[in-house]
N, C-alpha and C positions, 0 to 999 in steps of 0.2 A: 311182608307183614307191616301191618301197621307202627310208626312208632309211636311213645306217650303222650306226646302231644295231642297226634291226631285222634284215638283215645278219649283224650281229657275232653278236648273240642267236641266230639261227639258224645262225649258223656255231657257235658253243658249243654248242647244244641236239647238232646232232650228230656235232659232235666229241666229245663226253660218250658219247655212244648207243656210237664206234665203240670209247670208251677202255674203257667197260664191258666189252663184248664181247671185249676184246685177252684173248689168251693168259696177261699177267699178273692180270688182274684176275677173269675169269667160275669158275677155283677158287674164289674167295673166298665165292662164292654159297652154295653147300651150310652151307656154317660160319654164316657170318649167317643166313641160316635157320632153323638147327636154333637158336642163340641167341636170335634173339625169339621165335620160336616156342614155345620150350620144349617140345618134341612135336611133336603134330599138331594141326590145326585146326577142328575138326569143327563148333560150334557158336558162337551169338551173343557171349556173354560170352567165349571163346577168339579170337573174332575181332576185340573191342575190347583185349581183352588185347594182341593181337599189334601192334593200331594204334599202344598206348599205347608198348609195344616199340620198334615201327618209328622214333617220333617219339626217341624215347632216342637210335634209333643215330644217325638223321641228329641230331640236339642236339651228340651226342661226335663225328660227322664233322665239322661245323659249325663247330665250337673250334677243330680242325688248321686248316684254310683260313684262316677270319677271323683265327688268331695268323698263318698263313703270309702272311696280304693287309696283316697291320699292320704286321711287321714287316719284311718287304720294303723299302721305302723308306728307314727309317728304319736298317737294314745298311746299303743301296745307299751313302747318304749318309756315314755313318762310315768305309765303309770307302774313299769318293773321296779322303774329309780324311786315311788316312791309309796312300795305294796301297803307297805306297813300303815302310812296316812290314812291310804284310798282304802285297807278294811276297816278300818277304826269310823273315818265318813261314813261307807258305806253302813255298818252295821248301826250308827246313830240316826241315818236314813229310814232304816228298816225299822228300826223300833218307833220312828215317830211318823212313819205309816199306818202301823199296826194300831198304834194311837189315834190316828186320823180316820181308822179305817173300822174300830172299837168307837167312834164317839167321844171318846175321851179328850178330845183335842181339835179345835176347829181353825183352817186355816182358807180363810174366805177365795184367795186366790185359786187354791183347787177347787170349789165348788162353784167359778163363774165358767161361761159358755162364750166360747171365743172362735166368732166368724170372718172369715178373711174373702174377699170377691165376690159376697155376694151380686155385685152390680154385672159382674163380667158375661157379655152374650157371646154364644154359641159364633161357628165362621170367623174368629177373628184370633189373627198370630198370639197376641199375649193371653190371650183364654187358651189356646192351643199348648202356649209355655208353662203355664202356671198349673194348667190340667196336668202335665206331662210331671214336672216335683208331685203335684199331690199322687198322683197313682204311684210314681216310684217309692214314695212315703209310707205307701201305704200297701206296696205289694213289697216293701222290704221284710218282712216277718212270714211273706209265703212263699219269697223265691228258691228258698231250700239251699241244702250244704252245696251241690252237684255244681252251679255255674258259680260258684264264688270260689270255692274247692279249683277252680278252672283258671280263675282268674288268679288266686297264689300261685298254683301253678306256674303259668305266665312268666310272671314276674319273679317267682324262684328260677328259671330259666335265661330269663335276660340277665340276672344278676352275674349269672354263673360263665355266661359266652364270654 
């Protein structure tokens, strides 16, 4: 029989598969795509091209998680040492959202529109990198409890050997 790990690992592998698949994420496909690819794929050296690509994006997906899995704890803990501050911020937050968000209060910084790379073409490593943070950016709010659940896991594990 299986043990927990093995388990957990295959509960990540797909819960991964179904977060891909979510509504928020399977847009995202065409985009990466056409980014490593730069084109179309036709031949041998277009196809080590695309590999060298691929390993870019997942490199720049790679750096969201692992800052997202380092710094976890190390929040977690700061903000235990200092609950009382962080609800008092947060709730002054909140009400001067709610303000922001009633009209009642205008703060021009949230109402501008801020572009990063537009210049960046398709087939080239740092568009491959830069693409690879934006999509982990931006598929962090679909990848679901299952592979992150996997990853404490983990690491509750190593702690403990």
């Amino acid at each position: 029989m299986p043990d927990l790990a093995t388990w957990g690992m295959l509960a990540a592998f797909f819960g991964g598969l179904v977060s891909f698949f979510s509504p928020c994420t399977l847009p995202l496909v065409p985009g990466y795509l056409s980014v490593v690819t730069g084109g179309t794929v036709t031949d041998r050296s277009s196809r080590l091209q695309s590999l060298w690509l691929s390993i870019c994006f997942v490199l720049g997906f790679s750096v969201v998680f692992i800052a997202f899995g380092a710094s976890a704890s190390l929040l977690g803990q700061w903000l235990m040492a200092y609950r009382q501050e962080a609800n008092l911020v947060a709730g002054i937050l909140i009400v001067l959202m709610g303000l922001f968000m009633l009209g009642w209060w205008s703060m021009p910084a949230l109402q501008r529109e801020w572009r990063i790379g537009q210049s960046l073409e398709g087939g080239r490593p740092t568009a491959a990198f830069l693409l690879g943070i934006a999509f982990a950016i931006g598929w962090t709010p679909c990848i679901g409890p299952i592979p992150v659940s996997y990853t404490h896991l983990r690491a509750h594990e190593t702690r403990h050997d």
